[in-house]
C-alpha positions in Angstrom: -14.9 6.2 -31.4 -16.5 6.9 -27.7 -15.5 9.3 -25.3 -14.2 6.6 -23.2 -11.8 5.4 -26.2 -10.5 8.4 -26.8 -10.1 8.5 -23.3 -8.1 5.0 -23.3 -6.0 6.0 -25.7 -5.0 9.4 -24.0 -4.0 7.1 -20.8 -1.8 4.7 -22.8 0.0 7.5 -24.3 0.4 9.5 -21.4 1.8 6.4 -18.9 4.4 6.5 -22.7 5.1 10.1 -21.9 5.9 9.1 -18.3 7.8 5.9 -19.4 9.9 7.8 -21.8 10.6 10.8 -19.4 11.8 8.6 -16.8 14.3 6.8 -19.3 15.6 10.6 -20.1 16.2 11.1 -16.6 19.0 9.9 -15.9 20.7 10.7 -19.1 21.9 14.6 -19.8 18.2 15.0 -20.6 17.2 15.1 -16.9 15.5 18.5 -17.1 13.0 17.5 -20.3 12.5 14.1 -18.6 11.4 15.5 -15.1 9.0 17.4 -17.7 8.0 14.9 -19.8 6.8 13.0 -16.0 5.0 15.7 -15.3 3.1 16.3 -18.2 2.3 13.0 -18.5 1.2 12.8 -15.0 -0.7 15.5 -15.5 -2.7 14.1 -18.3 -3.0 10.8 -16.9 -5.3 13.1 -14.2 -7.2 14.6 -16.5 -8.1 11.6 -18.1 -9.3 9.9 -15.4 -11.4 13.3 -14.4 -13.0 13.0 -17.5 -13.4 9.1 -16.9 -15.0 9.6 -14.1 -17.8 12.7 -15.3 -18.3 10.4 -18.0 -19.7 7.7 -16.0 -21.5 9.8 -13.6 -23.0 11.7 -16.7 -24.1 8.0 -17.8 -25.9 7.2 -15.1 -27.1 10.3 -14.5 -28.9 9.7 -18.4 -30.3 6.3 -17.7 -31.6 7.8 -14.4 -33.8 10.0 -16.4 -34.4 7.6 -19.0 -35.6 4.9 -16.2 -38.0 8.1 -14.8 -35.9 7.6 -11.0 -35.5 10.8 -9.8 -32.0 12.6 -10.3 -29.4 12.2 -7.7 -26.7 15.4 -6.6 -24.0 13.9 -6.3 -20.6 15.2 -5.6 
């Protein structure tokens, strides 16, 4: 599998984790529900971070491969 399945994947569950959390909330489980949205939340950031390096990474490679000169970007 590629980085960007596993990458997928880590989004789907995550948005689960916030789904599920939010369900809790309003239940006696509010305190582990408010967690579980943020730690899903949190991932669901970090998965996108790495979503985007991948692709700049990517282009980056096919930059070099095509002999263009490298771009900084930031």
């Amino acid at each position: 599998m590629t980085t960007t399945t596993w990458t997928t994947l880590q989004l789907l569950l995550s948005a689960g984790v916030v789904v599920c959390g939010a369900l809790m909330t309003p239940g006696d489980a509010d305190v582990l529900g408010v967690l579980m949205i943020l730690s899903g939340s949190a991932s669901i950031v970090v998965g996108l971070r790495a979503m985007a390096l991948t692709r700049r990474v990517e282009r980056q490679h096919a930059a070099l491969e095509a002999g263009d000169a490298p771009t900084h970007e930031r």
